[in-house]
N, C-alpha and C positions, 0 to 999 in steps of 0.2 A: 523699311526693311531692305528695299534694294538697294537703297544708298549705302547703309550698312556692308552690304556683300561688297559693293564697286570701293567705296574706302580700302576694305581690307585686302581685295584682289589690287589695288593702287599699293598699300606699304608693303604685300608681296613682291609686288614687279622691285618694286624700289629697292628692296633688300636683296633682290635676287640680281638685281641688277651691282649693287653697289659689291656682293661677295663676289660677281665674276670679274670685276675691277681689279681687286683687291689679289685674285689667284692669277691673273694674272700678268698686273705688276710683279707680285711676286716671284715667277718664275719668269720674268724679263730679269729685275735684278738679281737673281740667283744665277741665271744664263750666262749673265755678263759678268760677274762676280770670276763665276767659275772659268771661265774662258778670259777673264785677265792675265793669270798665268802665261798666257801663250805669248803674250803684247809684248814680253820682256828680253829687249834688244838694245842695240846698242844707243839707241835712240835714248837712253837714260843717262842722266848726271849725278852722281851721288855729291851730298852738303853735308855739311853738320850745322845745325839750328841752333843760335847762339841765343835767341830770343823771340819775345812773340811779341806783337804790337797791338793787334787785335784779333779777330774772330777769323780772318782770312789776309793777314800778312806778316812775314816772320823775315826774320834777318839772319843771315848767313854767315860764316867764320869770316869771310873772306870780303863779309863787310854789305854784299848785296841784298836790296829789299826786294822778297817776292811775293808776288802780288797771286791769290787762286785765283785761277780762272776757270769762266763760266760757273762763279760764287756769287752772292751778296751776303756778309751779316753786318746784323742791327752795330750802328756806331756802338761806341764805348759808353755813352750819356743815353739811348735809347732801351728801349727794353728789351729784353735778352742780351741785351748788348757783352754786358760781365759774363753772362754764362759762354755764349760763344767763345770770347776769350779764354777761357777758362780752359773749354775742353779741348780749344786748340794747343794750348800749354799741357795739355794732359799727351795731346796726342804727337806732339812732334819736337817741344822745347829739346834740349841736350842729347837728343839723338839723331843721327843720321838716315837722312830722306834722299827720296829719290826720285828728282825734278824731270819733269818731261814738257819739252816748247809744243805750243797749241799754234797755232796759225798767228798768232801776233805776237812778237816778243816784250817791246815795253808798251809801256802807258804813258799818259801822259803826265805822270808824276818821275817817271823815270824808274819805275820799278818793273821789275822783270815778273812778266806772265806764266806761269808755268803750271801743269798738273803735278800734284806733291802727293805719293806715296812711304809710306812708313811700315814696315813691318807687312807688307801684304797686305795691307790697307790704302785704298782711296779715299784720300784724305777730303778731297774735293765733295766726292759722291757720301763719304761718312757721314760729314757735318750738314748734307742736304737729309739724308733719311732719317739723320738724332733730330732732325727741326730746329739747328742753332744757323742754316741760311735756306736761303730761295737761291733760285737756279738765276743765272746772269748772261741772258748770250749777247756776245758781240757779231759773231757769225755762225749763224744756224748748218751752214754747214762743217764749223770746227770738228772736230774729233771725236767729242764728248758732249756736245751741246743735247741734241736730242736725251742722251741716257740721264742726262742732268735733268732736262723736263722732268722726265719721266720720273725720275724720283724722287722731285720733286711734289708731283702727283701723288705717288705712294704717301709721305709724308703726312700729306692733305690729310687723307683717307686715315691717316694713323690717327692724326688729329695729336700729334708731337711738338713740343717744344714749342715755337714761336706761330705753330697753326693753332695751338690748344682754343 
């Protein structure tokens, strides 16, 4: 019987623990969401998106490859790989974005590293909370590295796309 009670007092703590995760991820990303707004300075490059290559790099009118950063999605042949793709062409193909430099500019493919906004969308942070990538730091103190963890975390918790 007592085992009984400590079980159920354990999948209490657990669930009580896992909804206070969850509220407040939640209003971490809502915080930062909401207060992006403010970020929007001269510090921006607007492009037009001639194409998509895969889940987290697209190509530019003017001919440059950009790479997201503080991203990973699944190659092209791995799983999820097509969907990331996908909703990256859903999310930024033939429209114009709005690139912002992270603390590194290229890679060492020669593609330019940049945070990609669309529509008052973080493109970067979207595609970590839909679960089409994982969060990618180079340097944990960049810009966005930490809010990328972190929503990456949320996702977890969602149990979305490529955590399912």
């Amino acid at each position: 019987m007592k085992l009984s009670v400590l079980h159920k007092l354990k999948n209490k703590l657990i669930l009580i623990f896992l909804i206070i995760s969850l509220v407040a991820n939640t209003f971490f990303v809502c915080f930062y969401f909401l207060n992006f707004k403010k970020l929007k300075t001269s510090q921006f490059e607007e492009a037009l998106v001639v194409g998509v290559i895969d889940g987290d790099t697209i190509i530019l009118e003017d001919g440059r490859h950009i790479r997201y950063l503080g991203i990973d999605t699944p190659e092209l042949d791995d799983s999820w790989g097509i969907e990331a793709t996908n909703r990256n062409k859903e999310l930024v193909e033939g429209k114009v974005v709005e690139l912002q430099k992270g603390d590194r500019g290229i890679d060492e493919y020669n593609r330019y590293l940049r945070y990609v906004y669309v529509d008052g969308v973080f493109v970067n942070a979207e595609l970590i909370v839909e679960g089409f990538a994982e969060s990618f730091i180079f340097d944990p103190l960049d810009k966005y590295s930490q809010v990328l963890v972190q929503l990456e975390q949320y996702a977890k918790l969602k149990k979305v796309g490529i955590w399912k």
